[in-house]
C-alpha positions, 0 to 999 in steps of 0.5 A: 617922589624925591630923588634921593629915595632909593630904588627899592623905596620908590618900587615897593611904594608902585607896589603898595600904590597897586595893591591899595588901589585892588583893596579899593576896588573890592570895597576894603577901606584903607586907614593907614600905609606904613604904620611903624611901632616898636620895631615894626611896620605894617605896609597897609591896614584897611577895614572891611566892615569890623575885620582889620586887614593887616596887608604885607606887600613884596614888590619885585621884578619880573625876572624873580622866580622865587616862590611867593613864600619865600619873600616872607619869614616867621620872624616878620609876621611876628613882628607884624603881628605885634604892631597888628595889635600895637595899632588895633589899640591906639585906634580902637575902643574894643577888639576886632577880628584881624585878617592877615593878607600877603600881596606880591606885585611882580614889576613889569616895565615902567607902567605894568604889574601883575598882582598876587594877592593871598587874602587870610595868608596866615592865622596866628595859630600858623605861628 
């Protein structure tokens, strides 16, 4: 990665690397890392068969002691969901169902990591 990338890029991309390597792991496809559309971006997609995963990843220290909950607020899952539906449309024919999933990597040194992971999150009758 480039020097001039800030630290919190280069953190939240360990994190994302993490976390495509679990989808991997369990069978999940990745299409796309850091979509952005129309004011939105969406960490990673995947597919696991005809369901979309919407995956947002919140890479953070070990020292962090806040709630897994709170790294992420209404707003931006509305925002996601908007580019959810912005991608599901310039890549696909016909609708699929669409799992939304949270991913906290808490950053343990230089090499180590720990792995939250909350698959369907939230529907979006949560909003």
């Amino acid at each position: 990665m480039p020097e001039n990338i800030s630290y919190s890029k280069k953190t939240g991309s360990i994190g994302e690397d993490a976390v495509c390597d679990l989808l991997i792991s369990k069978g999940i496809e990745i299409l796309s890392r850091n979509y952005k559309a129309e004011g939105g971006e969406i960490d990673i997609i995947g597919t696991d068969g005809e369901v979309l995963i919407i995956c947002e990843v919140k890479t953070v220290s070990e020292k962090s002691n806040r709630n897994m909950l709170d790294y992420i607020d209404r707003k931006q899952w509305e925002r996601i969901i908007k580019t959810a539906e912005l991608y599901m449309a310039e890549n696909f024919e016909e609708e699929r169902p669409i799992r939304y999933d949270l991913a906290l990597v808490k950053i343990k040194g230089q090499t180590d990591y720990e792995i939250e992971y909350l698959q369907s999150f939230f529907t979006t009758d949560y909003l």
